[in-house]
DRENZAMAR-351845 format. One record per residue (C-alpha): residue in three letters; x, y, z. Coordinates in nm, 2 decimals. Example, Ala and Ser with C-alpha at 12.3 -4.5 7.8 and 13.67 -1.06 7.14 Angstrom:
BEGIN
ALA 1.23 -0.45 0.78
SER 1.37 -0.11 0.71
***
This chain:
BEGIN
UNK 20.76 8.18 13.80
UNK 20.49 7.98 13.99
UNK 20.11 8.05 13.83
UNK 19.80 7.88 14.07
UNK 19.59 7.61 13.83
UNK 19.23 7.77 13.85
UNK 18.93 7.57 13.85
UNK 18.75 7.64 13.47
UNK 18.40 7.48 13.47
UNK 18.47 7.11 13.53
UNK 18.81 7.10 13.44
UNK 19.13 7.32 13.54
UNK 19.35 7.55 13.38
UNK 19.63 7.81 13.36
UNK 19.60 8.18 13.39
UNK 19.86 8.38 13.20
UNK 19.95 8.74 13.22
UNK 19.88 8.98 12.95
UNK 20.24 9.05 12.95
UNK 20.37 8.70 12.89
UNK 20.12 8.67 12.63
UNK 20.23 8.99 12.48
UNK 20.59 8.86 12.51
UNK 20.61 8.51 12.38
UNK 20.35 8.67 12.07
UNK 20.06 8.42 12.16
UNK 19.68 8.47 12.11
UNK 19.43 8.20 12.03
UNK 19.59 7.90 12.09
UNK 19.92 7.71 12.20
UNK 20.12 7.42 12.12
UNK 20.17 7.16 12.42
UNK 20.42 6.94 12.44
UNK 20.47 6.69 12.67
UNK 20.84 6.57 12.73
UNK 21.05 6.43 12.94
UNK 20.82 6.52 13.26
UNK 20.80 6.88 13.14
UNK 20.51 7.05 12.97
UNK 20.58 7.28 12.70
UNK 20.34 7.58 12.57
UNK 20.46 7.69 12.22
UNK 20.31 8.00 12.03
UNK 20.15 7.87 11.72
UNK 20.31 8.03 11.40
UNK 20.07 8.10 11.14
UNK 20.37 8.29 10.88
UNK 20.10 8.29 10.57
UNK 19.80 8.43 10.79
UNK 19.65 8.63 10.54
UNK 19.86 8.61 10.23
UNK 19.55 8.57 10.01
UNK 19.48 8.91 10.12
UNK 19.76 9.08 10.02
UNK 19.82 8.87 9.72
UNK 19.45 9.02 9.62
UNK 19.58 9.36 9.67
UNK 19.92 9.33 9.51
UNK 19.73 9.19 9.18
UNK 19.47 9.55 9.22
UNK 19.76 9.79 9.22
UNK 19.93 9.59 9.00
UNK 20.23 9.50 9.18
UNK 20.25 9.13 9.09
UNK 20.47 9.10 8.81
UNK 20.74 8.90 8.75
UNK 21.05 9.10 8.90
UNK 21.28 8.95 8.61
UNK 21.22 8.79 8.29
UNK 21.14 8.38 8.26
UNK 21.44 8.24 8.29
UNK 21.31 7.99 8.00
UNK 21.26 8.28 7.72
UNK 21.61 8.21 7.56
UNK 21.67 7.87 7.64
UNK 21.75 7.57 7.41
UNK 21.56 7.31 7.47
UNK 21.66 7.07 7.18
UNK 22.00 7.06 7.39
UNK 21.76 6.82 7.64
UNK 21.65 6.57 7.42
***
């Protein structure tokens, strides 16, 4: 796929369809990569975007116990001394 660099103030950049963005899942930013005379533009992964969120609601309805019991309640711990 060839893609024209575009002038962007005073420096230059790349113009990417919405479909390619939509495809490789990126939005606000990229990582580059430069190897091997290649430039690479990686989708930054954010996987816990947002957890503190849900982790908020989970503890309103409830839903943050423990799914099974310590695994410590019937332990011996004299047997580690």
């Amino acid at each position: 796929m060839e893609i024209a660099i575009i002038k962007i103030g005073n420096s230059k950049g790349l113009r990417l369809s919405k479909t390619v963005l939509e495809k490789y899942n990126i939005h606000d930013k990229v990582e580059m990569i430069l190897e091997k005379g290649h430039i690479i533009l990686k989708p930054i992964s954010t996987p816990r975007k947002n957890w503190e969120k849900e982790f908020e609601e989970m503890r309103d309805n409830n839903d943050d116990r423990l799914l099974f019991n310590d695994v410590f309640e019937e332990e011996n711990f004299e047997e580690w001394n």
